[in-house]
Backbone bond lengths (Angstrom), bond angles and torsions (degrees), N, CA, C in turn:
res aa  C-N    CA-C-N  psi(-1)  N-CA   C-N-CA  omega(-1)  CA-C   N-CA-C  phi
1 X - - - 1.436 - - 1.523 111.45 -
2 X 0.951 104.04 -29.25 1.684 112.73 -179.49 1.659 108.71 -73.12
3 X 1.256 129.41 -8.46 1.107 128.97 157.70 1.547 118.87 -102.16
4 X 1.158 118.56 0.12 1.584 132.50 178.78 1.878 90.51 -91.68
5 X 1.068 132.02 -50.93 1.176 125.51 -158.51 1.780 104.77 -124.95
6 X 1.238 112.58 33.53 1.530 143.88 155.79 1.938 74.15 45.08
7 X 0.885 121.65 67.70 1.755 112.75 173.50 1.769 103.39 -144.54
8 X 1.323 88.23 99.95 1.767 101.48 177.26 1.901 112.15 -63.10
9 X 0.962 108.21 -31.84 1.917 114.91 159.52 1.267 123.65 -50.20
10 X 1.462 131.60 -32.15 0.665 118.70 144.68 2.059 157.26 -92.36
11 X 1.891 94.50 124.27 1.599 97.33 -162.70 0.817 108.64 -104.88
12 X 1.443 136.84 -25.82 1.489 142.88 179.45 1.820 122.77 -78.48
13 X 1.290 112.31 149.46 1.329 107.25 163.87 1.359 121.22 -57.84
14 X 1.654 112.52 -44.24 1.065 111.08 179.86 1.487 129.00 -63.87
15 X 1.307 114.24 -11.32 1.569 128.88 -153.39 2.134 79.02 -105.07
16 X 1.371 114.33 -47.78 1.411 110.80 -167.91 2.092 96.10 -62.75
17 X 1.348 107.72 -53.08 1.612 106.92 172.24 1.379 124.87 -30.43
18 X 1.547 102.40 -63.17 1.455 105.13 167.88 1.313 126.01 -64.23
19 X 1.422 141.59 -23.90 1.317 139.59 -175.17 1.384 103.84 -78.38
20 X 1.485 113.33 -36.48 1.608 117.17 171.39 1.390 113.88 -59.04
21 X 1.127 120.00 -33.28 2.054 130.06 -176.69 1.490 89.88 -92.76
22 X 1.173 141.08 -47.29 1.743 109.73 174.24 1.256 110.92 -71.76
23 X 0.826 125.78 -13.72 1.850 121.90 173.28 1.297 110.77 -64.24
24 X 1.585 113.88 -63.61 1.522 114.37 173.67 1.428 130.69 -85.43
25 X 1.702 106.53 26.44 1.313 137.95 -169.69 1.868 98.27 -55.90
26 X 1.438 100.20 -72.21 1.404 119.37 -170.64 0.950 127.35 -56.47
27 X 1.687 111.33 -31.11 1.654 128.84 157.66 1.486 121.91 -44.46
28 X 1.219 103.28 -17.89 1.695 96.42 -156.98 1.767 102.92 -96.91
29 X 1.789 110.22 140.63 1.150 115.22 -168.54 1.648 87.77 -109.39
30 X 1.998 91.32 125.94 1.437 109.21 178.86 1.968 103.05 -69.68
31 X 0.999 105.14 -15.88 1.620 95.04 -169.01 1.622 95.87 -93.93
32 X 1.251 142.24 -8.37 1.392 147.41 -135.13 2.248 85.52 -115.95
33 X 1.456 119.16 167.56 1.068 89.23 136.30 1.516 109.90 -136.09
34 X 1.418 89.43 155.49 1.669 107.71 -177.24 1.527 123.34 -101.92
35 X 1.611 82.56 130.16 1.848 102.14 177.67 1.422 102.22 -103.48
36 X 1.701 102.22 139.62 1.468 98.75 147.04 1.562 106.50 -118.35
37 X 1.440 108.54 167.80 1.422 117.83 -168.63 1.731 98.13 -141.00
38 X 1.788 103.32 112.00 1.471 94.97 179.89 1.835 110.53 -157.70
39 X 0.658 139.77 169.11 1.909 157.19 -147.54 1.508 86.96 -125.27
40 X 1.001 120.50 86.68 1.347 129.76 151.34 2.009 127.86 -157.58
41 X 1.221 104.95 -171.19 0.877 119.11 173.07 1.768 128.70 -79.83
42 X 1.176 142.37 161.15 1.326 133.97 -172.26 2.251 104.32 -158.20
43 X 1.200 102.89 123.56 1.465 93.35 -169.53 1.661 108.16 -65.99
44 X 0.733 146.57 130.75 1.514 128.31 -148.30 1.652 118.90 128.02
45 X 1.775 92.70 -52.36 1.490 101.37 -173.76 1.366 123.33 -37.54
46 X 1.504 108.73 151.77 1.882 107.41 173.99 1.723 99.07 -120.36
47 X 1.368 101.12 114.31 1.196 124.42 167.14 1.281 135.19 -66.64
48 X 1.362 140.73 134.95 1.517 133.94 172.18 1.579 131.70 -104.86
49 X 0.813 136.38 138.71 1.824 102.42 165.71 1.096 148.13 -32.65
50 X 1.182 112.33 -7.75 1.535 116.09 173.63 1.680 108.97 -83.85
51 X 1.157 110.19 -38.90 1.847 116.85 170.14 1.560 125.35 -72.72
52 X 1.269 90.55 129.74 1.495 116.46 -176.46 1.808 99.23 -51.07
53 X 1.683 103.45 159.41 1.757 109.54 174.63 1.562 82.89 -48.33
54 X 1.080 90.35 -178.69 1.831 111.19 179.72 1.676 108.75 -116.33
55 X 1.391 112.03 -6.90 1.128 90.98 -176.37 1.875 93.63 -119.75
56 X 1.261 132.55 82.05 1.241 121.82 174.54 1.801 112.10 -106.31
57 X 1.628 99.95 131.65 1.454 99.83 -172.71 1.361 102.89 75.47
58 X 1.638 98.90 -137.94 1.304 105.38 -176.09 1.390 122.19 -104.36
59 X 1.215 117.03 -2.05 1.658 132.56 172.75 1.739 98.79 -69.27
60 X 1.229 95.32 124.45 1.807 101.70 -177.74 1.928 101.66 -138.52
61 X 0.701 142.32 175.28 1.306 159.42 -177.60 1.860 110.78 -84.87
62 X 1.331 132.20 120.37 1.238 130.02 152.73 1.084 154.64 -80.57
63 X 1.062 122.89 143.36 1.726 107.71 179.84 1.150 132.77 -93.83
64 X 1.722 100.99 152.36 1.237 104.24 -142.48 1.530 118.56 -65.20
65 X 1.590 120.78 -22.60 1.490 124.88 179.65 1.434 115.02 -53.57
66 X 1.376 119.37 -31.75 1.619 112.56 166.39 1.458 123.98 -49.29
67 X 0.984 117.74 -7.33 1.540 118.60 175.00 1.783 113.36 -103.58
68 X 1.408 103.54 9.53 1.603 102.06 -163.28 1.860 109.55 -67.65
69 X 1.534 91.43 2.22 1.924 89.68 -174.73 1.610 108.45 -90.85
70 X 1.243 103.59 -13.65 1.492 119.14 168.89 1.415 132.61 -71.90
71 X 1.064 136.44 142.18 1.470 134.27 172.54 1.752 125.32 -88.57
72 X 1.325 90.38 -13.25 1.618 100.26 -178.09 1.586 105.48 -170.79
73 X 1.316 100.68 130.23 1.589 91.35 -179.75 1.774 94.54 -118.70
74 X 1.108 113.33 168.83 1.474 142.87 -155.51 1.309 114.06 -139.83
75 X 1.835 129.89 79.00 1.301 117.93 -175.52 1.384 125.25 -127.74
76 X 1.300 126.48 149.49 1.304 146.24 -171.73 1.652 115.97 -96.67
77 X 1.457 113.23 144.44 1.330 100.37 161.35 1.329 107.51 136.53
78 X 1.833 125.45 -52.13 1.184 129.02 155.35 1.202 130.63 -98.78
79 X 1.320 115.46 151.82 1.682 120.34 -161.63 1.136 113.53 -68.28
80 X 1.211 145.21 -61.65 1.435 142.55 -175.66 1.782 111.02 -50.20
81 X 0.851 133.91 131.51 1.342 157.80 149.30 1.898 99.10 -49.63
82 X 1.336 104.14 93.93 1.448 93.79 158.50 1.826 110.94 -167.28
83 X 0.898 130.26 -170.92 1.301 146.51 -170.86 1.814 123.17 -102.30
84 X 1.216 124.34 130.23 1.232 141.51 157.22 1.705 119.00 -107.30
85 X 1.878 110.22 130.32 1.025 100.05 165.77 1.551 107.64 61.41
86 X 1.785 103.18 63.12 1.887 97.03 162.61 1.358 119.90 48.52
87 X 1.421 127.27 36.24 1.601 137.49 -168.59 1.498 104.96 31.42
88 X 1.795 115.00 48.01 1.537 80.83 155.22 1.480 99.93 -106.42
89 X 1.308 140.35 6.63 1.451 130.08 -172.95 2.031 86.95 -136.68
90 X 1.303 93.17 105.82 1.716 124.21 -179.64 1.658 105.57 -94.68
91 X 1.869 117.28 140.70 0.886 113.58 -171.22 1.826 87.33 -113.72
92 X 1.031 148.42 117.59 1.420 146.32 179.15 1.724 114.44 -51.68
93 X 1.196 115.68 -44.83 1.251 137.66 -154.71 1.195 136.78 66.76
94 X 1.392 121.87 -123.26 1.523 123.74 -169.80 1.387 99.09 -142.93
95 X 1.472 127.75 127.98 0.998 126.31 138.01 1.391 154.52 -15.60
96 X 2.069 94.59 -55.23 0.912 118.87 179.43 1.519 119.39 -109.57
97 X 1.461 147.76 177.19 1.066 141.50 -173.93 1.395 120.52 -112.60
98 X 1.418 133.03 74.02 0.831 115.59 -152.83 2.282 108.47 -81.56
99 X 1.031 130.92 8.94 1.121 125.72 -162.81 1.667 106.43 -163.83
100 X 1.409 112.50 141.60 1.510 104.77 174.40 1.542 115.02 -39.55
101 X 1.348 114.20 -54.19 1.386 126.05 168.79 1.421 143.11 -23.41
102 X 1.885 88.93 -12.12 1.697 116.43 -154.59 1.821 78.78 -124.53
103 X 0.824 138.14 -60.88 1.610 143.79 -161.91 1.448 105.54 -4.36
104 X 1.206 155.54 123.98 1.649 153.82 137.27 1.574 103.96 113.76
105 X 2.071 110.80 -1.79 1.437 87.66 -165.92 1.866 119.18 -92.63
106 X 1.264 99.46 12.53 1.540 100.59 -166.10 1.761 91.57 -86.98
């Protein structure tokens, strides 16, 4: 991201997350409601065996208040199907099963 937004300050995922949500800060219609839809991480998340640590390299997990301009968030990435924050930030899950750990949750 730091080459998407020519900004050498930013090192973190979390710091690249947020620069992406003040960007599309101004876009957003308070009377409208707004989804985002994205493949990431959430500090909160519930993990299974089939998923990698969460923090490899430089990909680390975010928190969840960066999304507070949103009305519903929409996320990808971990297997279980479940909720952050009063179902407004939803984890979809997996279809498929990848691990005993995963068995009954789709």
């Amino acid at each position: 991201m730091k080459h998407y937004f020519e900004d050498d300050t930013i090192e973190t995922h979390q710091q690249g997350i947020t620069r992406c949500i003040e960007t599309i800060a101004p876009a957003i219609d308070e009377d409208a409601v707004n989804i985002l839809i994205s493949h990431l991480t959430v500090q909160g998340g519930k993990t299974s065996d089939s998923e990698r640590p969460l923090t490899i390299g430089t990909v680390e997990s975010v928190q969840k208040g960066v999304f507070d301009i949103f009305d519903y968030v929409m996320l990808g990435h971990l297997h279980h199907p479940f909720s952050i924050e009063d179902d407004k930030i939803k984890y979809s899950g997996s279809l498929l099963q990848y691990s005993f750990s995963e068995a009954g949750s789709s």
